[in-house]
MARNU-711016 format. One record per residue: residue number from 1; residue in three letters; z, x, y of N, C-alpha, C in turn; chain. Coordinates in steps of 0.2 Angstrom, whole numbers. Each point is the difference from the previous one (the first is absolute). Layout:
N
[NUM,'ALA',[Z,X,Y],[Z,X,Y],[Z,X,Y],'A']
...
//
This chain:
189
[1,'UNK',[-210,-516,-699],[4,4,5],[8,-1,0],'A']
[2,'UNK',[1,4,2],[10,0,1],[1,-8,5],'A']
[3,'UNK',[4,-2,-3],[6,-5,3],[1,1,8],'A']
[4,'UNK',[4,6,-2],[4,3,6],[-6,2,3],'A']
[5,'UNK',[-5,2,2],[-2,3,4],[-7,-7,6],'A']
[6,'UNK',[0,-7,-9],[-3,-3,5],[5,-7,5],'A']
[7,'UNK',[5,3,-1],[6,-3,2],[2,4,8],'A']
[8,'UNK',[0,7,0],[0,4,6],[-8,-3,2],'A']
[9,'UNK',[-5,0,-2],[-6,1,3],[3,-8,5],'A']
[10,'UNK',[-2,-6,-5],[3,-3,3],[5,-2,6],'A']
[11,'UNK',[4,3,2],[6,1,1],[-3,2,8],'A']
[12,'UNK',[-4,6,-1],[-3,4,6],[-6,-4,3],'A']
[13,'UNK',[-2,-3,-4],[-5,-6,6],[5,-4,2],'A']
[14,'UNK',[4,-5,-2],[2,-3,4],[5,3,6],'A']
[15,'UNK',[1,6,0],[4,4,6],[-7,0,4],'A']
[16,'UNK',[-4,1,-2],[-6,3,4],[-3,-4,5],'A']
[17,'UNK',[2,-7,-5],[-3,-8,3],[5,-1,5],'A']
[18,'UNK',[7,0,-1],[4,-2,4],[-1,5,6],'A']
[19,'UNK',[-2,5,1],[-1,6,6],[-6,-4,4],'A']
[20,'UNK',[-5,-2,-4],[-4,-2,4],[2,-8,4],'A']
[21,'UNK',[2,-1,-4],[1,-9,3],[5,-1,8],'A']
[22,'UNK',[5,9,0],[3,-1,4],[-1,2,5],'A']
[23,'UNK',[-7,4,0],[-4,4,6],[-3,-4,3],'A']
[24,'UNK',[-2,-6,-5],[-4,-6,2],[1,-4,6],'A']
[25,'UNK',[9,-1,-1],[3,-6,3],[3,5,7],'A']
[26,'UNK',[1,-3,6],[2,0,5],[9,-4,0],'A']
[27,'UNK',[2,3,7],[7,-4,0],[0,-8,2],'A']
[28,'UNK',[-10,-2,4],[0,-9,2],[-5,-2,-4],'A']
[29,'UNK',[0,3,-7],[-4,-3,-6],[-6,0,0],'A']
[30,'UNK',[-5,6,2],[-6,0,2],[-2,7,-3],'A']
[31,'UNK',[-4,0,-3],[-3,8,-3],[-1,3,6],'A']
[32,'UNK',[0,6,-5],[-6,8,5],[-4,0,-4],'A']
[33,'UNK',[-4,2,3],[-7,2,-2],[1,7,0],'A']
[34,'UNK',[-3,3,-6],[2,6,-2],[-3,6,1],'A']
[35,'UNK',[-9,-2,4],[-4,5,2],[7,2,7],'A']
[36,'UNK',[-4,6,2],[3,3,3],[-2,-1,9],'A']
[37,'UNK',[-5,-5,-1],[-2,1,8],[5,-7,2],'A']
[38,'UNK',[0,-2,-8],[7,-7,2],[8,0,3],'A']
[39,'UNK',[-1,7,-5],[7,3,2],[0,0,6],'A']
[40,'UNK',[-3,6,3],[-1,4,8],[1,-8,3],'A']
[41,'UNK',[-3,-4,-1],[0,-5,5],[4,-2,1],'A']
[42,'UNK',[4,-3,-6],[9,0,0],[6,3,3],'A']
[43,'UNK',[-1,5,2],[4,4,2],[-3,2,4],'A']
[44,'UNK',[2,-2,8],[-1,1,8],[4,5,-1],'A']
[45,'UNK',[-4,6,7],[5,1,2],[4,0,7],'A']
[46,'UNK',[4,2,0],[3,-3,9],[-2,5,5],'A']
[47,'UNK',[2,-3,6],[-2,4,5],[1,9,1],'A']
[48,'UNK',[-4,3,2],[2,8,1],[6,0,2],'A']
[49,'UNK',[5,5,-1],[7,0,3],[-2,8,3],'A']
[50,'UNK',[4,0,7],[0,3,4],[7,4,0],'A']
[51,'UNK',[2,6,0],[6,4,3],[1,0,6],'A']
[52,'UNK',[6,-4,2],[1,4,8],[7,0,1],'A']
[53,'UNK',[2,5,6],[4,1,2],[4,-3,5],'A']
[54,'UNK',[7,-5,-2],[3,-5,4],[6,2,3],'A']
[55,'UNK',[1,-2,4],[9,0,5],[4,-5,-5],'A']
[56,'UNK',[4,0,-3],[6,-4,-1],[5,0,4],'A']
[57,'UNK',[1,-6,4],[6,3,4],[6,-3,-4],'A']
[58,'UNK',[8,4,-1],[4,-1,0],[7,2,5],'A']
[59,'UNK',[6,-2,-3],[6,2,7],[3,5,-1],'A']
[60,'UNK',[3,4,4],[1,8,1],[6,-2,-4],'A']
[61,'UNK',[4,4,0],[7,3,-2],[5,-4,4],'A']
[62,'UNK',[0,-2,7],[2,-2,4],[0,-10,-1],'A']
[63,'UNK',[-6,1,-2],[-4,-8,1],[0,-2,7],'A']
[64,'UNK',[-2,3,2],[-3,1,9],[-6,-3,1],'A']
[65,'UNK',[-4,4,-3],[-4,2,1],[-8,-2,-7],'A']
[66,'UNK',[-5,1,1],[-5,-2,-5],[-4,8,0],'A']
[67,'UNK',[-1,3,-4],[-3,7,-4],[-4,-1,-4],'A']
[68,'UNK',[-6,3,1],[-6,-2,-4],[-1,8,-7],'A']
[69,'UNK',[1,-4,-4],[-1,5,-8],[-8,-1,-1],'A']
[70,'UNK',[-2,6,0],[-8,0,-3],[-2,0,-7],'A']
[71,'UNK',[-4,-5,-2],[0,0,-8],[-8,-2,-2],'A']
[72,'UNK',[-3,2,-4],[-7,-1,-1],[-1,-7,-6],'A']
[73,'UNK',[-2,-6,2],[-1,-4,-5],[-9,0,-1],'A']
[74,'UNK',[1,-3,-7],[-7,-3,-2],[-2,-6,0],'A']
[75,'UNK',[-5,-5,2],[-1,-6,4],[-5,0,1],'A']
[76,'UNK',[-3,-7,-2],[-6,-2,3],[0,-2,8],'A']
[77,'UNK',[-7,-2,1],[1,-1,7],[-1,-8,3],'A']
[78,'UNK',[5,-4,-5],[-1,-6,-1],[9,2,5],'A']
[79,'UNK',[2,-6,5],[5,2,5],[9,-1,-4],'A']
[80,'UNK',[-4,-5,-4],[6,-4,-3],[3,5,-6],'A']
[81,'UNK',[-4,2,-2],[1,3,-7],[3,8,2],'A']
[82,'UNK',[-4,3,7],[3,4,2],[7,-1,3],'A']
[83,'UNK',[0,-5,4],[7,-3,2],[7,0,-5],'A']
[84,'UNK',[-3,-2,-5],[4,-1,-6],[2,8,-3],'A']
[85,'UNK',[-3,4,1],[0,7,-4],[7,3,4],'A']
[86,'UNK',[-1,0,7],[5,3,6],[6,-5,-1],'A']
[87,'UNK',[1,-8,-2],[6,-1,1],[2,3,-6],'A']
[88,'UNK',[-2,-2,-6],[2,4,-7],[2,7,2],'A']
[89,'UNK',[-3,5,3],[1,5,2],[7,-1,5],'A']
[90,'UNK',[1,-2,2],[8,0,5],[4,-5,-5],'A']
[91,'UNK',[-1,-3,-6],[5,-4,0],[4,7,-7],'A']
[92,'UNK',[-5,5,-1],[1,7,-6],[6,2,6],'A']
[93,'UNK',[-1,2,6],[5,2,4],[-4,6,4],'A']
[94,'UNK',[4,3,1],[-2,8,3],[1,6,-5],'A']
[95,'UNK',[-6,5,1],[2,8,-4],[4,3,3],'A']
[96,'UNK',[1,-2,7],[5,6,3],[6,0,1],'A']
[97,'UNK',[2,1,9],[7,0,2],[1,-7,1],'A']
[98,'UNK',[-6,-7,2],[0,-4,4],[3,-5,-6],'A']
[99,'UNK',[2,-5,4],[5,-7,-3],[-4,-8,-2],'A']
[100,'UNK',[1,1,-8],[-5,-7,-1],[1,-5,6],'A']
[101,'UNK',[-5,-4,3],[1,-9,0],[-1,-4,-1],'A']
[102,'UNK',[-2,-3,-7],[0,-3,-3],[5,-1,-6],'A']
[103,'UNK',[4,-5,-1],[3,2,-5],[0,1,-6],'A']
[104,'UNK',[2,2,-7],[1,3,-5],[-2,-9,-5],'A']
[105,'UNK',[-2,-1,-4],[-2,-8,-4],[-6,-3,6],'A']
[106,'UNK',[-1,3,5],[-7,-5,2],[-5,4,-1],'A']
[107,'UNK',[-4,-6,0],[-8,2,-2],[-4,-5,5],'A']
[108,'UNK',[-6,2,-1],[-6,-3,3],[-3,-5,-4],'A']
[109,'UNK',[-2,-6,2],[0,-6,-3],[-8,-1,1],'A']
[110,'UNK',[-1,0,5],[-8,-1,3],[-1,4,8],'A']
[111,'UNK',[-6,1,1],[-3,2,6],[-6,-5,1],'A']
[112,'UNK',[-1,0,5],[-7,-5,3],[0,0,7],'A']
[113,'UNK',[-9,4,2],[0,3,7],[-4,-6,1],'A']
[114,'UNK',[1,-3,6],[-3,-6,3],[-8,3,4],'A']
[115,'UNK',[-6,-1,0],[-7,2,5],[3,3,7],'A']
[116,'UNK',[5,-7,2],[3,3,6],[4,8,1],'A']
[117,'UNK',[1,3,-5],[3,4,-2],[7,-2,0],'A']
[118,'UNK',[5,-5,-2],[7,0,0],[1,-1,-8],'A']
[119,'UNK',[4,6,-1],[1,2,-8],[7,-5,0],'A']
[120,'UNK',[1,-4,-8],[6,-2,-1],[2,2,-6],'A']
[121,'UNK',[6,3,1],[2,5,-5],[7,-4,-4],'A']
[122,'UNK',[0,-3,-5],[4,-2,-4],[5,4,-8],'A']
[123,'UNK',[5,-1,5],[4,6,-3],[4,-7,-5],'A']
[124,'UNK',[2,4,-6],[6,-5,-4],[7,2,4],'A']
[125,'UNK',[2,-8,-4],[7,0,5],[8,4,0],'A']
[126,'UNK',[-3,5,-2],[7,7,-3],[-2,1,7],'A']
[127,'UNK',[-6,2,3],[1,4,8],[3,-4,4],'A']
[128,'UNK',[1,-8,0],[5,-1,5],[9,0,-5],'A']
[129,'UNK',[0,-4,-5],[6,1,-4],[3,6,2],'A']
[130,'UNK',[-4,7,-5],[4,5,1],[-2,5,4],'A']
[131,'UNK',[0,-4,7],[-1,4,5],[6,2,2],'A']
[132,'UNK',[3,8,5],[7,-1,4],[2,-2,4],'A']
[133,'UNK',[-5,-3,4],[2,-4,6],[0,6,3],'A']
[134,'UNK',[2,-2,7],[1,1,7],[-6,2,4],'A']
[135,'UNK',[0,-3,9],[-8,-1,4],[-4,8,-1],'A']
[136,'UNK',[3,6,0],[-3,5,-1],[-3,2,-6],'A']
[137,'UNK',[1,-2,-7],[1,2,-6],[-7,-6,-1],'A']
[138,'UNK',[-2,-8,3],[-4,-3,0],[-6,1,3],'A']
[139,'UNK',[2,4,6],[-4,2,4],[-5,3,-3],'A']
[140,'UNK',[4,8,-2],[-6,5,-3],[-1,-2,-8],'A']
[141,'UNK',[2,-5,-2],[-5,-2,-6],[-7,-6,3],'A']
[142,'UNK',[3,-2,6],[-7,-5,-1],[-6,5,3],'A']
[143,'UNK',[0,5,5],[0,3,4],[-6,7,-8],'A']
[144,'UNK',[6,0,-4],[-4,6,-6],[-4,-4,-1],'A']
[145,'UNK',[0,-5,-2],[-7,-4,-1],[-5,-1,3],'A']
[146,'UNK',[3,-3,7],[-7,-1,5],[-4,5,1],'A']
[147,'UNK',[4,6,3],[-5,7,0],[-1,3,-1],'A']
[148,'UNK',[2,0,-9],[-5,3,-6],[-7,-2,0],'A']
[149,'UNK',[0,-10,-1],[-5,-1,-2],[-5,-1,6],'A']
[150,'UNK',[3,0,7],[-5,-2,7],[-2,9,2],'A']
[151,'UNK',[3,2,-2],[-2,8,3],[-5,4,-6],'A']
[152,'UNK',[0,-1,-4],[-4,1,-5],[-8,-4,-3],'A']
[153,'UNK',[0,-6,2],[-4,-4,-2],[-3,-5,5],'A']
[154,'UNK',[-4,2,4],[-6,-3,6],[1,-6,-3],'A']
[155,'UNK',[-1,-2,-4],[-3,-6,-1],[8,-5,3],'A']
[156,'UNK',[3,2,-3],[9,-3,2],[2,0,8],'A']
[157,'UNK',[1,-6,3],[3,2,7],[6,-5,2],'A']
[158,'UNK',[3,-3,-7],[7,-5,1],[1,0,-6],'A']
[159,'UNK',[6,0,1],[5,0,-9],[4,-7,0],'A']
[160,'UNK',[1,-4,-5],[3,-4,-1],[2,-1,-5],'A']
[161,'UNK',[8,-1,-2],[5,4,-5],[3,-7,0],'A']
[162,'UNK',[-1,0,-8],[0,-7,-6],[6,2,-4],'A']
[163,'UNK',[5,-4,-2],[5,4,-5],[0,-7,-6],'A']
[164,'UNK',[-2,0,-5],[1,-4,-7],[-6,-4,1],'A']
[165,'UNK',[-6,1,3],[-5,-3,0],[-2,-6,5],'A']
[166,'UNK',[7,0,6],[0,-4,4],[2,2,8],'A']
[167,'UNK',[1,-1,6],[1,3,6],[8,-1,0],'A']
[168,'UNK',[2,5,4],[8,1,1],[0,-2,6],'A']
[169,'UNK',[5,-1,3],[5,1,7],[1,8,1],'A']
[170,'UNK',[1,2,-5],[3,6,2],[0,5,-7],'A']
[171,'UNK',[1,7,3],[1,2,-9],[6,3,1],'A']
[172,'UNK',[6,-1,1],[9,-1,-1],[0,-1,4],'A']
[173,'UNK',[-2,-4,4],[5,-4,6],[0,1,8],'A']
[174,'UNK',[-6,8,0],[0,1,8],[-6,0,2],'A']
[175,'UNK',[-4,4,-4],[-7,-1,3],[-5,-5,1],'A']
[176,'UNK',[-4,-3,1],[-4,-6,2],[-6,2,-5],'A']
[177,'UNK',[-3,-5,-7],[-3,2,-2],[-7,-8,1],'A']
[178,'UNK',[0,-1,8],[-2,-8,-4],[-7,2,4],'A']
[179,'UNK',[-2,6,2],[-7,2,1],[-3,8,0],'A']
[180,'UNK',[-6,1,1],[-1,6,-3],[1,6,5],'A']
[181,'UNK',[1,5,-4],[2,3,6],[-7,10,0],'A']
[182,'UNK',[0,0,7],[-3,6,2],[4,8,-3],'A']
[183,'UNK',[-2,4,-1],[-1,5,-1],[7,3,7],'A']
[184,'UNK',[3,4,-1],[6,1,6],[0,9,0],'A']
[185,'UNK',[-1,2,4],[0,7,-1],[5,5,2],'A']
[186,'UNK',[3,-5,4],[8,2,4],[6,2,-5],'A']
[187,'UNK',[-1,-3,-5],[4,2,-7],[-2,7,-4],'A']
[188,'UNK',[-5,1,1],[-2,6,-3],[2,7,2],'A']
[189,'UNK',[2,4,-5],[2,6,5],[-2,6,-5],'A']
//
């Protein structure tokens, strides 16, 4: 036989060897089993996701006032994970005419809805950093949060708002953030 060709033959089993040994391995050092009911087994999958249609509230043009944008998210019916889909969705902003409240660099850090129903919503610490300050401007950002998640989601009926993974005084200095707060519909318009 040719040289070259048992040099290529060669050449191709050991790519073919090296294919298999890395199907073998896992990322915590443990094989797969290669049958197929092994696979299936391996790969869960997660809860049904449901579509529904939510209230986001954010602040008018004025910053008056709290206005509810309707926007259809996708979410299971686990409270938390839906909770967390609607602040993401408020920290994107609004489609319309209405006024982010949340600032621009914050994110959502963690969500966790207590049996009692009191959801803790932990936001990174850009939303009080590069918040703008002033009692109205606090108002209808704690307030966009409260009544998105407590008017939307039965299972939530107090919100309590975390900023860097820990409890505030305040989120810029007016509002009182050292317990959870109700749902306020006086804001709404």
């Amino acid at each position: 036989m040719n040289r070259k060709y048992i040099i290529f033959m060669g050449g191709l089993t050991l790519l073919a060897a090296g294919g298999i040994f890395t199907v073998l391995l896992l990322r915590d050092g443990k094989t797969i089993r290669s049958s197929p009911a092994d696979l299936k087994a391996a790969v869960k999958p997660g809860p049904p996701l449901i579509m529904s249609e939510v209230h986001l509230y954010f602040a008018d043009k004025e910053n008056a006032f709290l206005s509810a944008e309707k926007k259809s998210l996708l979410h299971s019916e686990d409270p938390a994970e839906f909770g967390s889909r609607i602040i993401n969705a408020l920290i994107s902003g609004p489609r319309g005419d209405l006024m982010p409240t949340i600032p621009d660099g914050a994110a959502l850090s963690a969500l966790y809805v207590t049996p009692e129903g009191t959801a803790y919503v932990d936001i990174t610490e850009a939303m009080r950093d590069d918040h703008p300050g002033g009692a109205k401007t606090e108002l209808m950002t704690l307030y966009s949060i409260v009544n998105s998640l407590i008017l939307n989601i039965p299972q939530i009926r107090f919100v309590k708002i975390l900023t860097g993974g820990r409890e505030s005084s305040t989120l810029a200095g007016h509002i009182d953030l050292q317990f959870p707060y109700k749902a306020d519909m006086l804001l709404v318009r």
